[in-house]
N, C-alpha and C positions, 0 to 999 in steps of 0.2 A: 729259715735259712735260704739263702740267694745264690744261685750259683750260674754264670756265665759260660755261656759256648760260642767259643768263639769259630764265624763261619757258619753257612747252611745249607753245605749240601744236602748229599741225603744221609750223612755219620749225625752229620752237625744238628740236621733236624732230626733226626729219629733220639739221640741222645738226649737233646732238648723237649720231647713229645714225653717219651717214659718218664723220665727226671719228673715234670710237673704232673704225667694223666696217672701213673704206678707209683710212683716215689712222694709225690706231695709236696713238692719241692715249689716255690716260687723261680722263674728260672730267665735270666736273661738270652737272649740269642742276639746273635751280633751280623749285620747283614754288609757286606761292602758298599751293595748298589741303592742306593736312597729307594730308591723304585722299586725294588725287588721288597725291600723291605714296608714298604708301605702296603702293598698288594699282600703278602702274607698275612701281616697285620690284619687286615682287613677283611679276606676272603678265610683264614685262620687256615691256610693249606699251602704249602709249598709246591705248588704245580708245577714246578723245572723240575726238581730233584726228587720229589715223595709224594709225586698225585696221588689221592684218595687216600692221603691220612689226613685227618683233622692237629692240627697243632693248636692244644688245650688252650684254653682264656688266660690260666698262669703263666705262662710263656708269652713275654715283654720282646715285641721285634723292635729293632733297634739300628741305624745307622751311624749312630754317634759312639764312638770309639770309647770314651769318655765317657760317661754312663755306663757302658757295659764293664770296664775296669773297675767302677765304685764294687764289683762282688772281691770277699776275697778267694773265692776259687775258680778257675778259670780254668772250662776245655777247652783244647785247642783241635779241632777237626777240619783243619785245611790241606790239602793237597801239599806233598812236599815242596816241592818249589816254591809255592810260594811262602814258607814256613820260616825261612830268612829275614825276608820285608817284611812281614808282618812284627815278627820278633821287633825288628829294629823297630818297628812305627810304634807299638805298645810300650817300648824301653823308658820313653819318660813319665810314662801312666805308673811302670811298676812299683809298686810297697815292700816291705820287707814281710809284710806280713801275706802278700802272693802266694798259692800254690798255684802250680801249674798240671794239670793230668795233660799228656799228649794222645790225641787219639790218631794220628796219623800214622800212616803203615808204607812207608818208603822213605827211603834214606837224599841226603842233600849230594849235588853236585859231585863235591869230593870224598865221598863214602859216608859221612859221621851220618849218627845220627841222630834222631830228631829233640831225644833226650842231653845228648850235648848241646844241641844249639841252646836252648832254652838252659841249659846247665851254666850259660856263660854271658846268662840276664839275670838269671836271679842263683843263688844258690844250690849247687846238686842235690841235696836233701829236700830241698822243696818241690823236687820234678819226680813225676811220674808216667808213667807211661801204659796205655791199657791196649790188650791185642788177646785175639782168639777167634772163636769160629761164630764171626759177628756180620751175617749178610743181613743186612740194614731194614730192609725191608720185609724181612720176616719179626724181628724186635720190632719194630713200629707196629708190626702188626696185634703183638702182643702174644707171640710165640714166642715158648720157651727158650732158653736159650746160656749159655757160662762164658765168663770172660776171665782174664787174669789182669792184676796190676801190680807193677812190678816198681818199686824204690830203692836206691840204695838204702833209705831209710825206713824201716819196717813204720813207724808212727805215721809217715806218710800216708805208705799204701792201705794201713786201714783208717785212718780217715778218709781215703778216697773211695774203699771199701764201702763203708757208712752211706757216704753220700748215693754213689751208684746206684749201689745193689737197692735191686725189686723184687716184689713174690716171684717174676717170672724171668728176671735177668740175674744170674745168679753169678757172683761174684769171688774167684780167688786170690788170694796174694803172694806175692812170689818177690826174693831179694835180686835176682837174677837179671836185671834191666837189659843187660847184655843179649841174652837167649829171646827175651821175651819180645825186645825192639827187633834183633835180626831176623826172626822166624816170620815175625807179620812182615816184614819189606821182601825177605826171599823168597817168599811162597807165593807170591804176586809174579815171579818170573816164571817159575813152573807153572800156575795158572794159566800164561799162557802155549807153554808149551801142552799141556791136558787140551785147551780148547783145540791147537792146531792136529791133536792126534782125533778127537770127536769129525773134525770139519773137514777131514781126510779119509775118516772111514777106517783107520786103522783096527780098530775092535774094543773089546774090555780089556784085552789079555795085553796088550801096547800100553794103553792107559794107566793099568795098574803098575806096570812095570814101570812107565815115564815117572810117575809121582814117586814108588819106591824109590828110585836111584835122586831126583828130584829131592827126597828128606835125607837124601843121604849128603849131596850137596850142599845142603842146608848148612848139615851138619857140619862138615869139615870147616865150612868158613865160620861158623858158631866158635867151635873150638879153638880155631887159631884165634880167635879174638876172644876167648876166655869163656866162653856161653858156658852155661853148665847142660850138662846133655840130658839129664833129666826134661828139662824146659823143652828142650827137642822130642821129645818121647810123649809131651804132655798138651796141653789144650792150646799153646800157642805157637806150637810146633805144630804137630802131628791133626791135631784139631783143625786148626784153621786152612791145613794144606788139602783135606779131605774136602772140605768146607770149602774153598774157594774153586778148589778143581770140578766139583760136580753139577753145584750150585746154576740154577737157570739165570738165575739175576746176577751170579759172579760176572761184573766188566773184564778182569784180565783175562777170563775164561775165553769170553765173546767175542776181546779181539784177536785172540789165536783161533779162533773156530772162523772168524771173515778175513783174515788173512789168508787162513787156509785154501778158503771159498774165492779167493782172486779179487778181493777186495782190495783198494790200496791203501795203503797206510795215510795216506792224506785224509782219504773223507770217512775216517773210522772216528776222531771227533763228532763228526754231527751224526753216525750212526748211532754212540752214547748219549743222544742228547745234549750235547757240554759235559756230560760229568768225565773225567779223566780216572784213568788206567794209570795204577804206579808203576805196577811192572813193566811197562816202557823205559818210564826215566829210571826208576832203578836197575833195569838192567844195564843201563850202562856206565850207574855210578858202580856196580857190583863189577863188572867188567871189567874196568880200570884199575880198582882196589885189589881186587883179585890177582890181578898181575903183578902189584908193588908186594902183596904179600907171600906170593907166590904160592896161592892157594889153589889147586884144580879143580876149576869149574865148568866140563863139558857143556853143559844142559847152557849155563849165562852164557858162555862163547859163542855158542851156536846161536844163541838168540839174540847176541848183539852182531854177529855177521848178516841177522836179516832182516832186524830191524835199523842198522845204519850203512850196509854196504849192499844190501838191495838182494842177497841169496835167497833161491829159491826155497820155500821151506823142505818139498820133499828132499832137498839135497841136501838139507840138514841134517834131518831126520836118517835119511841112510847115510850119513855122518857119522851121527852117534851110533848105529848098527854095527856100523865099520870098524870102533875103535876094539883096541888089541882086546880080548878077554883075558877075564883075570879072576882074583881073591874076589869074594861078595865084601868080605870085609877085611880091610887092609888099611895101612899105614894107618893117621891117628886114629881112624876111629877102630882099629884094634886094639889100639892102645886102649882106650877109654872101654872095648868091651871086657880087656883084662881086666882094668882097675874096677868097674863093677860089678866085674865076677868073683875079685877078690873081697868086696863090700857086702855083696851077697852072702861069701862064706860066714864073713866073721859076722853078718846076723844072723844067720842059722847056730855058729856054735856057739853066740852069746845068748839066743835063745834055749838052744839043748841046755846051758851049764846051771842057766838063770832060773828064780822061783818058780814054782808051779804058778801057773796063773788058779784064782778064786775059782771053786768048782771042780777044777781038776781031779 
C-alpha cells in the first residue's frame, strides 16, 4: 500500500518517517521546493524541519504534485493557510476514489475548518481528520505516543485507523470531527498563553490554572458548534492541551515564552526556524468567529489584543486577574455538566437493575 503526505515540515515528515520505518508502508512525501526535495532525497534527513532523524529509503521525496496524487490516500500536514491553495492546486488531480486525512491543527481565515475545506473537494465521508498529543519530534523519535481520527464516517476513520496506527503510535477513533478539529486548533491559543505565563515567571500554580480555564474555553466554543464534550475531556482535548502547553519542542508554547522575554513578534519566525505557530493565525480566526457567535473567550481576546494591537502581555495577564469572579462552572457548560450527570445516573441504575455480570 502507497500512501502520500502531503508537505514536509516536521508533521509531514515525522508522519511520513513512521508510516514507512514502524508501519511498513511504501510512502510518498510531497515537497513544494524542487530543492528542498532533492536535498532530502538524497542526504535521506529533513535538516529544516526534523534534523537528526533519518527519513527511511521507502519514503519517495517528490516535487511533482502529480506523482504524489497517483496514491489513493493522501495526508495533508500543511500549515493552515496555506491549506486553501493547496486544496485548489490538487482539485484537478482529485479521484472519487481520494481519501483525505487532514493533519493540520488550525482553522482557515474565516473560522471553518480544515475538514470543511477539504469537505467541499472531495466528498465529506471521505475526509478525516487526526489531532491529539502529537509533538512531532518525540514520534519521530520512536516514542510512544495516541492519536484520535475522527470522520463523519466511521469506515473512514478505521481505514485511516489501519493505515496509521504503529506498535508505538497508537491510534483511536472518534465520529466527533467537530471536537476533535476544534480542540487541536484552540489548544495552540492557550499554548501560547502557558508559554507567556513560564517566560514571566508567574509559577505552577498560574499555569495550571491558565490551562484549566483555557480547556474550559475550549469548551464553550466546542459546544456552541456542537463538539461532543466527551472529545474535550479526551486525548484531543484534554491531551493535547497538557501536551502542547508543557512540552519543550511545543512552538505555540515558545512563542508566548519570547514574547514574554521582549521578543517581537516580527523575528519570532526565524527564531522557529521557518516552521510556523498556529496559534497566531488561529487566534485571530477564533477571535472573529467568537464574536459572530457570541461565544466568550477571555484567554483568545486577550491574545488577539496583543498579538494584533500591540498590548502588553503583563497587562493582559492582570486582565484576565481582573475579570469579575464567578461560578467555576456556569452557563453551557453547566448545562452539559447536568446532562452528564444525568447520563451518569441512568448508567448506574441501568447497571444496578441489569444481569449479574459472569462471576458475580
Amino acid at each position: 500500500m502507497t500512501v502520500t503526505v502531503l508537505q514536509a515540515g516536521a508533521w509531514g515528515t515525522t508522519l511520513a518517517t513512521i508510516l514507512a520505518r514502524d508501519g511498513g508502508k511504501d510512502v510518498v512525501l510531497w515537497v513544494r521546493d524542487p530543492a528542498q526535495a532533492k536535498e532530502i532525497s538524497a542526504r535521506r534527513e529533513n535538516r529544516k524541519y526534523l534534523a537528526g532523524i533519518r527519513v527511511p529509503d521507502r519514503v519517495e521525496v517528490t516535487a511533482d504534485l502529480e506523482r504524489a496524487l497517483a496514491s489513493d490516500d493522501l495526508i495533508v500536514a500543511a500549515p493552515s493557510r496555506g491549506v486553501r491553495e493547496l486544496r485548489d492546486r490538487v482539485l484537478p488531480l482529485l479521484r472519487k476514489g481520494h481519501r483525505v486525512l487532514s493533519a493540520t491543527k488550525g482553522l482557515a481565515e474565516d473560522g471553518r475548518r480544515m475538514s470543511q475545506l477539504w469537505g467541499e473537494a472531495l466528498a465529506p465521508d471521505r475526509v478525516a481528520v487526526i489531532s491529539g498529543p502529537n509533538i512531532s519530534r518525540e514520534i519521530a523519535a520512536g516514542l510512544p505516543a495516541p492519536t484520535v481520527i475522527a470522520s463523519v464516517e466511521p469506515a473512514t476513520a478505521h481505514h485511516f485507523q489501519s493505515l496509521v496506527g504503529t506498535p508505538m503510535f497508537r491510534v483511536y477513533t472518534n465520529v466527533d470531527v467537530v471536537g476533535v478539529e476544534l480542540c487541536g486548533a484552540l489548544k495552540n491559543i492557550i499554548a501560547l498563553g502557558a508559554g507567556a505565563v513560564d517566560g514571566m515567571g508567574y509559577g505552577e500554580n498560574a499555569k495550571a490554572g491558565f490551562v484549566t480555564r483555557g480547556l474550559a474555553e475550549i469548551a464553550r466554543y466546542g459546544f456552541a458548534e456542537g463538539a461532543n464534550p466527551l472529545t474535550v475531556a479526551g486525548l484531543a482535548g484534554f491531551g493535547d492541551l497538557i501536551a502542547t502547553c508543557t512540552s519543550k519542542f511545543s512552538r505555540n508554547r515558545m512563542v508566548g515564552e519570547l514574547l514574554a522575554k521582549g521578543i517581537d513578534l516580527a523575528e519570532i519566525p526565524q527564531r522557529l526556524g521557518g516552521q510556523v505557530a498556529e496559534g497566531i493565525s488561529t487566534a485571530e480566526a477564533a477571535y472573529r468567529a467568537s464574536l459572530k457567535r457570541g461565544v466568550v473567550m477571555p484567554i483568545t481576546e486577550q491574545t488577539h489584543l496583543v498579538l494584533s494591537e500591540g498590548k502588553p502581555i503583563r497587562e493582559a495577564m492582570r486582565d484576565l486577574m481582573d475579570r469579575e469572579q464567578g461560578e467555576e462552572v456556569a452557563g453551557p457548560l453547566a448545562e452539559i455538566s447536568r446532562l452528564l450527570g444525568t447520563v451518569a445516573a441512568a448508567q448506574r441504575e441501568g447497571a444496578a437493575s441489569g444481569p449479574r455480570s459472569r462471576g458475580s
